[in-house]
C-alpha positions in Angstrom: 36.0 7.4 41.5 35.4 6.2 44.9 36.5 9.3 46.7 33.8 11.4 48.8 32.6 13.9 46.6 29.2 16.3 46.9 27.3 15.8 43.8 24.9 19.0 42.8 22.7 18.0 40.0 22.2 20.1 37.3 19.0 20.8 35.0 20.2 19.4 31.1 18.6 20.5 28.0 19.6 19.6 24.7 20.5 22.3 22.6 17.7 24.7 21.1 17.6 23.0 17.3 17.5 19.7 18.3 15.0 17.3 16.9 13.9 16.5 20.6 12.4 20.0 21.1 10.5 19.6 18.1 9.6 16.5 19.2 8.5 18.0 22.7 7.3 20.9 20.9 4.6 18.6 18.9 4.3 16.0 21.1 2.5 18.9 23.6 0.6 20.3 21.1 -1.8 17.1 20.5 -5.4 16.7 22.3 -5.6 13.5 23.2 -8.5 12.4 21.8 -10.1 9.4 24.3 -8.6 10.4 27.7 -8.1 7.4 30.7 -11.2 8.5 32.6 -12.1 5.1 33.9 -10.3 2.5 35.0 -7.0 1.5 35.9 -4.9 4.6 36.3 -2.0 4.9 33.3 1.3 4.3 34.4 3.0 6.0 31.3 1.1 9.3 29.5 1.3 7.9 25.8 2.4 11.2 24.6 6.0 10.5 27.0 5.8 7.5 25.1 5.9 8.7 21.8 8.3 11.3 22.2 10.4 8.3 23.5 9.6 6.3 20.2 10.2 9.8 18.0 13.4 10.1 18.7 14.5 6.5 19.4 13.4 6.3 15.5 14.8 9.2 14.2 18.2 7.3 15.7 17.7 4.6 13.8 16.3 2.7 16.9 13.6 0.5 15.7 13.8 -2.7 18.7 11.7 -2.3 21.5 14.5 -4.0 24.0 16.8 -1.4 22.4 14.6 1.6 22.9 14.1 0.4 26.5 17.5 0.8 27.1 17.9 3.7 24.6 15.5 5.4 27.7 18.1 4.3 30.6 21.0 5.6 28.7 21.0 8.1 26.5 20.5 11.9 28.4 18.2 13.6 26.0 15.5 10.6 25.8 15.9 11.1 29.9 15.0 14.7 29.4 12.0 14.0 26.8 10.8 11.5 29.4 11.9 13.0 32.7 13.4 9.6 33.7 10.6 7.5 33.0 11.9 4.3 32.4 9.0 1.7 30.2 9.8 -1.9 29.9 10.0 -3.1 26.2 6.4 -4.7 26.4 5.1 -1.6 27.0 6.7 -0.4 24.3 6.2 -2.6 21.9 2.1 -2.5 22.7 2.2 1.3 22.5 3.8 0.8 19.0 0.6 -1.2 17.5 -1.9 0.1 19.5 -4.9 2.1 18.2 -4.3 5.1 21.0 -0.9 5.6 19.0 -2.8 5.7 15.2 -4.9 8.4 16.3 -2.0 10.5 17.7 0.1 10.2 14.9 -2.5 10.9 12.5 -3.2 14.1 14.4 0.3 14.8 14.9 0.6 15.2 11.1 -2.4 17.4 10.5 -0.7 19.5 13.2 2.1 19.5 11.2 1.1 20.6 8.1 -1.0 23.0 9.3 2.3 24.5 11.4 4.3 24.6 7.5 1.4 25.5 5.6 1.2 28.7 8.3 4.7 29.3 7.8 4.8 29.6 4.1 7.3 26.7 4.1 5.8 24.6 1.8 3.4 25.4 -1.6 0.8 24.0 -3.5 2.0 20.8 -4.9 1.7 17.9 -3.9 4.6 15.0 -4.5 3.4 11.2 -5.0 5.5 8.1 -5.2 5.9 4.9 -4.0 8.4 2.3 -2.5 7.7 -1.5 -1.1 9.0 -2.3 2.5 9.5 -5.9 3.1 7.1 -7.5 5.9 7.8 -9.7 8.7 6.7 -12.6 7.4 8.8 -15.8 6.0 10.1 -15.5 2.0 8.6 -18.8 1.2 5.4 -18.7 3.1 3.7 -17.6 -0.4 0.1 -18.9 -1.6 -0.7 -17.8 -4.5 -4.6 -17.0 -5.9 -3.9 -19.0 -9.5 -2.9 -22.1 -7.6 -5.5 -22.1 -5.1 -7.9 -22.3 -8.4 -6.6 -24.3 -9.9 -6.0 -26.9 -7.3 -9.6 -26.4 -5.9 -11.1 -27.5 -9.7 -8.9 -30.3 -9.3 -10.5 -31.3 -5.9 -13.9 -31.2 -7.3 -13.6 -33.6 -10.4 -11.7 -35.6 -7.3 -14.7 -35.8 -5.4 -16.9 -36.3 -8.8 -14.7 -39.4 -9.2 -15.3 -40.7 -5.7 -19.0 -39.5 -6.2 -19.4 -41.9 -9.5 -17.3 -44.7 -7.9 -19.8 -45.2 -4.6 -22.6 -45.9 -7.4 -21.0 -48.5 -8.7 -19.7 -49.9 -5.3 -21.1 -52.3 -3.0 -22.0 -49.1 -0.6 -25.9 -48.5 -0.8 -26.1 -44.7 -0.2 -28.6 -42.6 -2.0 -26.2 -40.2 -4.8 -27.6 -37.8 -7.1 -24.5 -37.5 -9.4 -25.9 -35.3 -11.9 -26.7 -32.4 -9.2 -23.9 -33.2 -6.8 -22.3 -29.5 -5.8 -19.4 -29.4 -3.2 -20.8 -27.8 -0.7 -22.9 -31.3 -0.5 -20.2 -33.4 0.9 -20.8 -32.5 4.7 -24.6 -34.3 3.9 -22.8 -37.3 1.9 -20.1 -37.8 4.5 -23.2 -38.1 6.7 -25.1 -40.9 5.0 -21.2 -43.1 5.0 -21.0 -42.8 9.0 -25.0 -43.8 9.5 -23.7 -46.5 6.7 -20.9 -47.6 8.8 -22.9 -47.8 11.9 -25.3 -50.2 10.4 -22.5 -52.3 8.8 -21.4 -52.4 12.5 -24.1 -53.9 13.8 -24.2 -56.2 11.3 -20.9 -57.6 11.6 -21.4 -58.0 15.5 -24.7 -59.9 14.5 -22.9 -62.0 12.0 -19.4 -62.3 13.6 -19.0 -66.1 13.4 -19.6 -66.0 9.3 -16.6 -66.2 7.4 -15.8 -64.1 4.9 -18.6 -61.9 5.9 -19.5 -59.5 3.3 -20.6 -56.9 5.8 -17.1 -56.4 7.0 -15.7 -56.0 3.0 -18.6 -53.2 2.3 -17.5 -51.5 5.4 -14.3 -51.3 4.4 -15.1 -49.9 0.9 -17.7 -47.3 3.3 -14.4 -46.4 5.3 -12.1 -45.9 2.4 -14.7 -43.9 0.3 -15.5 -41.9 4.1 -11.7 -41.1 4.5 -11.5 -39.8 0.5 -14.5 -37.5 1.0 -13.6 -36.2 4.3 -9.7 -35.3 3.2 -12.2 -33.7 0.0 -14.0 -31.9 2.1 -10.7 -30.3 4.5 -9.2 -29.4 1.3 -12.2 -27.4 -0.2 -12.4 -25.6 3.3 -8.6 -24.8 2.8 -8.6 -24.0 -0.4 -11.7 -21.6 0.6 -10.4 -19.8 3.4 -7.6 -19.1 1.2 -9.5 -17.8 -1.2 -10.9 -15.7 1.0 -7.9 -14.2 2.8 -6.3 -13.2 -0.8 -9.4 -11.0 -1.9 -8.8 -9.3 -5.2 -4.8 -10.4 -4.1 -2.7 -12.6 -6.5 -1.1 -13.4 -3.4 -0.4 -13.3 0.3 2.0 -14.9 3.0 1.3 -17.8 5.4 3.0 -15.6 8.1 1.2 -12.4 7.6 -1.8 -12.5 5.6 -1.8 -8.8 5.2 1.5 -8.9 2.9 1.6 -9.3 -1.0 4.1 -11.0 -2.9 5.9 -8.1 -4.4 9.4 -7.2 -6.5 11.7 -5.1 -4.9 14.6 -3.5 -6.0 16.4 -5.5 -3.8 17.2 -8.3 -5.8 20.3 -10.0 -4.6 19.8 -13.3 -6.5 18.9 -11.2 -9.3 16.4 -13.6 -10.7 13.4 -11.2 -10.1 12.3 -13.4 -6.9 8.8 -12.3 -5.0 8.9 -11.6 -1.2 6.3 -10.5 0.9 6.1 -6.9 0.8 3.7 -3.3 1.5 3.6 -0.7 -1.2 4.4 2.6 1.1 2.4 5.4 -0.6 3.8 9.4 0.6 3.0 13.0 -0.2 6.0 15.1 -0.1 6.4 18.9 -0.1 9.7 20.4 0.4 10.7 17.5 1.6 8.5 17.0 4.6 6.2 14.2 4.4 2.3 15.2 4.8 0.5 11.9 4.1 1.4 8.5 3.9 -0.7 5.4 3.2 0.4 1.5 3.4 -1.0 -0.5 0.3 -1.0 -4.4 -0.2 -1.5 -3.4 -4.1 2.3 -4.3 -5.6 1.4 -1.4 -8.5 1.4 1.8 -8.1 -0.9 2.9 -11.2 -4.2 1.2 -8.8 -2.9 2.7 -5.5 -3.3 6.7 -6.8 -7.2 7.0 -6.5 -7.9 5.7 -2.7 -4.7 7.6 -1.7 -5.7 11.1 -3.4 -8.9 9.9 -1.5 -7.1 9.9 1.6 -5.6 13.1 1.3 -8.4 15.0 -0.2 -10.2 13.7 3.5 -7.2 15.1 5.5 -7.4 18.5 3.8 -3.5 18.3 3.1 -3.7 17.7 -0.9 -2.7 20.7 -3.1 -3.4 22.2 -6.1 -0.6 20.6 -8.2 -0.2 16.9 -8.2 2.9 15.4 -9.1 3.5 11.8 -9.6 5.9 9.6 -12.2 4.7 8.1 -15.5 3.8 4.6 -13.3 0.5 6.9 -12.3 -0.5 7.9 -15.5 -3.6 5.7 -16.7 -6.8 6.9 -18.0 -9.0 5.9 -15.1 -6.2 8.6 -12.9 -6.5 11.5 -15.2 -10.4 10.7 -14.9 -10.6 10.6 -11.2 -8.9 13.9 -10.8 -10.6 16.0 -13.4 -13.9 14.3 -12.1 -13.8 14.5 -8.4 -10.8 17.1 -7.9 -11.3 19.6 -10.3 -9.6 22.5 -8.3 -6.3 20.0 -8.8 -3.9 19.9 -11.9 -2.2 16.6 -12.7 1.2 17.2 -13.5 1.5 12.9 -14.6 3.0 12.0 -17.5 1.9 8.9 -19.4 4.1 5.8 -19.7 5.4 6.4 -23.6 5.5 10.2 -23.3 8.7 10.1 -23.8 8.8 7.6 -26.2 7.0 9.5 -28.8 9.0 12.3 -28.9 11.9 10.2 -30.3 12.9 10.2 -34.3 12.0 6.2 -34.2 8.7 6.6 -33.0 7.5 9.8 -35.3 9.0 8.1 -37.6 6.9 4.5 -37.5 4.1 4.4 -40.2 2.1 2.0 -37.1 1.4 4.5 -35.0 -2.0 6.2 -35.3 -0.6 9.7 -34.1 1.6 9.2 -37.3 -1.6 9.5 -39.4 -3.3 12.1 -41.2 -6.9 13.0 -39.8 -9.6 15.0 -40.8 -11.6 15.9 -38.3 -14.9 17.2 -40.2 -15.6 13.5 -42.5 -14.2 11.8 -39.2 -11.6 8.9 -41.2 -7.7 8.6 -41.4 -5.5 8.6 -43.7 -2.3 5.9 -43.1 1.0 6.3 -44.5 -0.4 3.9 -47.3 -2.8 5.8 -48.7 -5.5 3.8 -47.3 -8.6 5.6 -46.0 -10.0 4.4 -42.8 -14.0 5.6 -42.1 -16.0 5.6 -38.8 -18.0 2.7 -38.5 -19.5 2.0 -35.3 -19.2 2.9 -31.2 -17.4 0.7 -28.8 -16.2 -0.1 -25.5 -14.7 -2.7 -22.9 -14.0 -3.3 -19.5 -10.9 -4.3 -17.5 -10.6 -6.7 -14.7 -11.3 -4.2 -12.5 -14.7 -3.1 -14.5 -13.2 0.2 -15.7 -15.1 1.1 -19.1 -13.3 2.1 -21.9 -15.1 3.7 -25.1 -13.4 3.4 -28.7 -14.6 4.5 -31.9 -13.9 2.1 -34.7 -12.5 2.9 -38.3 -13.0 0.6 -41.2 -10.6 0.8 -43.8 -12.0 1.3 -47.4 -11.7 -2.2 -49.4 -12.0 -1.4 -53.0 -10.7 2.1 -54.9 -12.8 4.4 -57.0 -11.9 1.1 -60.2 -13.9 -1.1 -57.8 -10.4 -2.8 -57.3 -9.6 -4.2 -54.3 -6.6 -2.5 -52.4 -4.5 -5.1 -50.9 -3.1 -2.2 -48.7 -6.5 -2.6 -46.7 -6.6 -6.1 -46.2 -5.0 -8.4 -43.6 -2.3 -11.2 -44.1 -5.6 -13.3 -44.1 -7.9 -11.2 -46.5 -9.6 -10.0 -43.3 -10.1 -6.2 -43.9 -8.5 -3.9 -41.9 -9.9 -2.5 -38.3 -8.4 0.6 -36.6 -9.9 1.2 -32.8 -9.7 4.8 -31.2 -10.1 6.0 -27.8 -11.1 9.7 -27.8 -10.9 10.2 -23.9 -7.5 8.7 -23.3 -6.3 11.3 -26.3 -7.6 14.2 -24.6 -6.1 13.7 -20.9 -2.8 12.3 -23.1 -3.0 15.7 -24.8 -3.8 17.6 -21.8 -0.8 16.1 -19.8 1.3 17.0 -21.9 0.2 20.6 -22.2 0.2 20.9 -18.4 4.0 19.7 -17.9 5.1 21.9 -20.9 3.4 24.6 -19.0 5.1 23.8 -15.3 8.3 23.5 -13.8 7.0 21.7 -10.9 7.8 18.1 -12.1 11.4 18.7 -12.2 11.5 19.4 -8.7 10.3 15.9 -8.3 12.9 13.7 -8.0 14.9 15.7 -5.2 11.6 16.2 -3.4 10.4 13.2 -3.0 12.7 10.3 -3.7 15.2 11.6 -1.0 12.8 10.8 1.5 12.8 7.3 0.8 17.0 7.3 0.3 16.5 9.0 4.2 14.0 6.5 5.2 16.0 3.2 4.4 19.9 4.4 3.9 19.8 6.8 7.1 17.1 5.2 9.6 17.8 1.8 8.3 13.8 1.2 7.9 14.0 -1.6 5.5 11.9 -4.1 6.9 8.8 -3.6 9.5 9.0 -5.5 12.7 5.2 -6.1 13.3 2.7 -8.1 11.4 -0.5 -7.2 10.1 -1.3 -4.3 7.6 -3.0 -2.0 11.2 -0.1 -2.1 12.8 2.9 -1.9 10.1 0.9 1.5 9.2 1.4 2.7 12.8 5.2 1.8 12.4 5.6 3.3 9.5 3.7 6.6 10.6 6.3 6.9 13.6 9.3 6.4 11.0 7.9 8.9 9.1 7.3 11.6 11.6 10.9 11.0 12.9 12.2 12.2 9.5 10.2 15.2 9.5 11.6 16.1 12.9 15.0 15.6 11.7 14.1 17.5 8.4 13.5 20.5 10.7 16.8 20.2 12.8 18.6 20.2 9.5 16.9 23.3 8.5 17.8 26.8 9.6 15.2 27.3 12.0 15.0 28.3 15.6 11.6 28.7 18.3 9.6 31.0 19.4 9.9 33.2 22.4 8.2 30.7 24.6 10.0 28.0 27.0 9.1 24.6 27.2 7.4 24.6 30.6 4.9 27.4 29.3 1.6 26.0 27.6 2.2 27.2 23.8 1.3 26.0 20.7 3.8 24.1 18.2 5.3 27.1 16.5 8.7 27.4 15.1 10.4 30.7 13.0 12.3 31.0 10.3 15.7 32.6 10.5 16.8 35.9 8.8 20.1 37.4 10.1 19.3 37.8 13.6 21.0 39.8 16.4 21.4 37.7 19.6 21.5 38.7 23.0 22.0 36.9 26.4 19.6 37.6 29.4 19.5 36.4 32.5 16.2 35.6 34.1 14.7 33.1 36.7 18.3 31.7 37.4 19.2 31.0 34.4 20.7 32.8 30.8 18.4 32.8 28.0 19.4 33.5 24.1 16.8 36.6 22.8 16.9 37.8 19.5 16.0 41.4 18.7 13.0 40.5 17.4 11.8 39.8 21.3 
């Protein structure tokens, strides 16, 4: 080792299906949308950097320290980055910083517009959802129902206090009757002008003993100190208000995050932890669109995401999603606002009602005989049930439903009264009908019987997340805040595409990395190969050159 030797260095490149060409090979093909023009001059281009974090992540490297030395170490992130070295903090900034959003969101829209040019993926579109734990503490939780409840509390607290200064030797004008909580700033402020009169009257009467100035000013203190710890307390329990939204819940240490069940439940006494709800589109595998969710359900997450990717131009025709999507306000939203799409969601008990118990339950309205032209049912009773009036309600999240309500007939053609029709109470009998949640019921199921797009599914679109946290070990983010986890997340998910197409029989285009080309990549057939030497240096050409 420590003999002379003459070193000649030689020019390394990783092999050509490697995911770090594909990285380069994207990487290039971005347009950097806000260039450095002024200021101080960049040390690091941030598309280096994210080929760096590309393939540091498609290793499984999440650490910033870690990546730093990834980039010393390992020869191909030296060849992405031709021997740049960044320190961890720059690094770690790059990773949450706005610069990097924009870059990977164009990187995908590069992407699928590279597969959709290819012919390697189709028209539908593969939905589901997985929660990643946050950063944040386990036990850091506030929860919305508590924070209500212990703010009431508070006020009938300060309504006491309120009541007991009447009857107290502290002469301060009160209106109990129209006292509001928001007040308390102005009563606090009549106790310390209070207290500074009592003051002066004690040092003017300091020789008289007891003096009854110094006892009210003590009762003015104690009733100040109660109101003031009030007053902290409705400001807390405000704030918190505040920060939870429409939120059940949210962390101490990352107010972004939402207490959420995961399948990861060692204790296995369905304990809450602070969580996102990761939202992707799949197709063939690759992911297309992604969106990060503090919603812990998935049925309210489906309409801002289609949303998203109706914005992106990378929805298709044929949307596929589980039976945890299928709600009446979905099937709405897509025949309303993307009619060129077909939803290929079945509904939560769609495979319930093909079962023997539940055709065979006498409770179930679809059991029923109806005649459509009088407009009543007919239960397995023999009781008749006739329209009697339009309906509707709303939900929590002011969704409006409309029923149609069926009365059952109370006496038979004897004027008797059939005890069939009446409740264990004598009440008579209501049924309650929603027409529109039939039809999209009926129409989901005609579109699956129709397709054989939902049974690619499971393969498509769950493997991605068995990749994501069994192979990349992405179980947890490492930033807070809901901004930048979805820019950690975007890079983790773009690493697995580039690994999709190393694992995939592919190989590039004619043109070499130093020449200005665009992100293109070919499918192979059985290919003849040749070697030619040109420029110094052998180079593999298929016939097709």
């Amino acid at each position: 080792m420590n003999q002379l030797s003459l070193n000649i260095p030689t020019a390394y490149e990783p092999e050509l299906n490697h995911p770090a060409r594909y990285i380069n090979r994207l990487v290039e093909s971005l347009a950097l949308r806000r260039p450095n023009i002024m200021g101080r001059p960049r040390e690091y281009d941030p598309r280096m950097l994210l080929k760096l974090v590309l393939l540091a992540y498609s290793y499984g490297i999440i650490s910033s320290r870690k990546i730093e030395r990834f980039a010393r170490e390992n020869i191909i992130a030296m060849w992405l980055t031709q021997e740049q070295r960044p320190t961890y903090r720059t690094i770690a900034r790059f990773i949450v910083s706005q610069e990097l959003e924009d870059m990977i969101q164009s990187s995908f829209k590069e992407f699928y517009d590279y597969l959709k040019a290819q012919g390697m993926i189709d028209e539908a579109s593969f939905i589901d959802g997985t929660k990643i734990l946050a950063n944040a503490n386990k036990f850091s939780f506030v929860w919305k129902k508590r924070t209500i409840k212990y703010r009431e509390l508070n006020v009938e607290k300060a309504q006491k206090l309120i009541r007991e200064i009447k009857q107290a030797e502290v002469k301060i004008d009160v209106d109990e009757d129209s006292f509001d909580i928001d007040q308390l700033d102005t009563i606090i402020a009549l106790l310390e002008q209070r207290i500074e009169e009592l003051n002066q009257r004690v040092a003017e009467t300091a020789k008289v003993s007891p003096n009854p100035a110094k006892q009210e000013r003590r009762h003015a203190k104690k009733y100040l100190h109660a109101l003031d710890h009030c007053r902290q307390k409705h400001l807390e329990y405000q704030a918190q208000s505040q920060i939870a939204g429409q939120r059940n819940s949210y962390s101490k240490t990352d107010h972004d995050a939402t207490f959420m069940r995961l399948k990861e439940d060692p204790m296995r006494n369905g304990q809450t932890k602070p969580a996102y709800n990761l939202q992707i589109m799949t197709s063939s595998q690759y992911v297309l669109g992604y969106e990060l969710m503090q919603n812990p359900t998935d049925t309210r997450t489906l309409i801002p995401f289609l949303s998203h990717l109706a914005q992106n131009e990378v929805l298709g025709r044929e949307i596929v999603a589980d039976a945890g999507y299928g709600s009446e306000r979905n099937y709405k939203y897509i025949e309303d606002e993307l009619s060129d799409c077909t939803a290929l969601i079945p509904y939560s008990t769609m495979i319930k009602e093909n079962s023997r118990k539940w055709r065979s339950d006498d409770r179930k309205v679809m059991n029923w005989e109806y005649h459509e032209a009088d407009d009543f049912y007919v239960n397995p009773q023999g009781v008749r049930f006739n329209f009697k009036r339009y309906a509707y309600r709303n939900d929590k999240y002011k969704f409006r439903r409309d029923f149609k309500v069926y009365q059952a007939e109370k006496y038979d053609e004897n004027h008797q009264i059939i005890s069939q029709a009446l409740t264990p109470h004598g009440n008579t009998k209501y049924l309650m009908v929603n027409p529109q949640w039939e039809y999209f019921k009926s129409k989901a199921r005609e579109s699956l019987s129709n397709s054989n797009t939902y049974s690619r599914r499971k393969y498509d679109v769950e493997t991605v997340f068995g990749n994501l946290k069994a192979y990349l070990g992405f179980k947890r983010f490492t930033v807070r805040g809901l901004k930048k986890a979805k820019r950690q997340i975007g890079i983790a998910l773009m690493a697995l595409n580039m690994k999709k197409m190393a694992g995939r029989p592919l190989i590039f285009s004619k043109y070499s990395d130093n020449q200005k080309a665009p992100f293109r990549i070919f499918v192979t057939t059985p290919i003849i190969f040749k070697l030619v030497f040109c420029k110094g240096r052998f180079n593999l050409v298929s016939r097709w050159d």
